[in-house]
N, C-alpha and C positions, 0 to 999 in steps of 0.2 A: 445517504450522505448528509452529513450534518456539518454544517460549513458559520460556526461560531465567529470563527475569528472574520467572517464576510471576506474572501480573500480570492474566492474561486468565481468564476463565471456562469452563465448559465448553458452555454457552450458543453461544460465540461460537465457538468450534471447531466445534462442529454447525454454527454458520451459514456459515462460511468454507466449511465441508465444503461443504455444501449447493450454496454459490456458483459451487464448483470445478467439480464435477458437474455443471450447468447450463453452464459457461466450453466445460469440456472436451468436448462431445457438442454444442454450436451454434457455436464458436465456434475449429474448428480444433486444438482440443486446448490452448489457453489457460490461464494457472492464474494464480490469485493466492496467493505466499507472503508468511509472516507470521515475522519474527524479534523477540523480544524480549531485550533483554540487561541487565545490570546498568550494565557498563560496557565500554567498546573499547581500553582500557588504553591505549599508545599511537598507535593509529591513529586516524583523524578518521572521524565518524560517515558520512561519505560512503567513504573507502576501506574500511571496515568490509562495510556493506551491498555496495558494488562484490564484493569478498573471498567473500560470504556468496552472493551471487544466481551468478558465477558456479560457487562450488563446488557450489552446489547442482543449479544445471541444471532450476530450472521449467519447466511446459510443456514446451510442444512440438520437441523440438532440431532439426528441418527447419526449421519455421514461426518459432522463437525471440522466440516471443510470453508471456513471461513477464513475472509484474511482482513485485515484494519490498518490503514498507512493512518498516520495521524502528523499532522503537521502543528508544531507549535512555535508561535511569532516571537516571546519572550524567554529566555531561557537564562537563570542563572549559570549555564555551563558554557554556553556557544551565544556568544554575542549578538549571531544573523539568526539567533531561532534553533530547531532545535525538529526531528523528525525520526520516525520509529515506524515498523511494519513488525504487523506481529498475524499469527495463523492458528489454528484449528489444529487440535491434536491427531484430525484427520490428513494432513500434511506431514504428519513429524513420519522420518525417515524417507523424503522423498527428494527430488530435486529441488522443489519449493523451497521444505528445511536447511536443504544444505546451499541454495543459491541467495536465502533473502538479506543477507548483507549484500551483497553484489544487486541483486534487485534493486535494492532500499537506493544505493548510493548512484543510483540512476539519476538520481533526482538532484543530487549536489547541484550540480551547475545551474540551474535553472531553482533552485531555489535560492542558491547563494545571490541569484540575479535579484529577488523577490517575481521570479515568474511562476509563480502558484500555479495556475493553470497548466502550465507547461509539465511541471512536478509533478504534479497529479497525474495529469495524460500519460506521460511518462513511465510513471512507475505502475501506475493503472495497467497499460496494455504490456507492460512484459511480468506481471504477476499473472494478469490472463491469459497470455498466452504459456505461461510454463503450467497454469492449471492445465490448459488445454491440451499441453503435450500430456501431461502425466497421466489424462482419460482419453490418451491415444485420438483426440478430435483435432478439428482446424476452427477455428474462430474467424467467420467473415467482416471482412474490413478493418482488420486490428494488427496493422502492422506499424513497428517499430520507428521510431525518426532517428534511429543512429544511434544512441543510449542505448546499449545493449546487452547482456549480463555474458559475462565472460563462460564458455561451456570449463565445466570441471572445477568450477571453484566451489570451494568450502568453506562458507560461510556459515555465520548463526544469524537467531533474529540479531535485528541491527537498528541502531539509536547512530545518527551522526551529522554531523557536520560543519563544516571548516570554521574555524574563528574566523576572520578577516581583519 
């Protein structure tokens, strides 16, 4: 987790950590990263995260089961900021693939609030846990606060969030 834009807690880096740790030992060596930035100056918040997930190389580079939520505070598009989840070509054709707009937009509310924390947590533990369903495991202590991904939606990666 690289938390640029200083906006997440230490809270939630323990529980990322946590998550990871759990991903990486059931689930093939899986990870969920976390970028925060101010701003992507001029790149759009989708080439940005694109830029960011591969320099970074999550997870597992056989498996290439990575996923990166990137939250951005300034956005020439969206006035409250600006946020994208993107995945490993080890996801494409899975539930993952076809749920991470509906994942992504978990986080609406609580980011439209500025609760960073909450966003993250958020969209964190039902990204892990659809990893977890897709390797057929259960992930201990990773359950949902009510933001939940709709079963059967078809979504793409996903960039969003509300003007206000």
């Amino acid at each position: 987790m690289v938390d640029d834009a200083g906006v997440l807690s230490d809270s939630t880096t323990s529980e990322l950590e946590t998550l990871n740790a759990q991903l990486s030992s059931s689930c093939d060596g899986a990870q969920i990263g976390v970028l925060t930035v101010d701003y992507t100056g001029s790149a759009t918040t989708e080439d940005y995260a694109t830029e960011a997930f591969n320099t970074w190389g999550i997870g597992s580079s056989s498996k290439n089961n990575d996923v990166l939520i990137l939250l951005v505070m300034q956005s020439d598009q969206y006035a409250d900021g600006d946020y994208y989840l993107t995945y490993g070509d080890g996801f494409r054709n899975t539930t993952l693939a076809k749920q991470s707009s509906a994942i992504a937009q978990t986080m609406e509310d609580q980011f439209a609030a500025k609760d960073y924390d909450g966003a993250v947590t958020t969209c964190a533990r039902n990204v892990a846990n659809t990893i977890a369903d897709i390797y057929g495991v259960s992930l201990s202590g990773s359950t949902g606060n009510g933001n939940t991904v709709q079963p059967g939606y078809q979504g793409g990666q996903s960039s969003g969030c509300s003007a206000l």
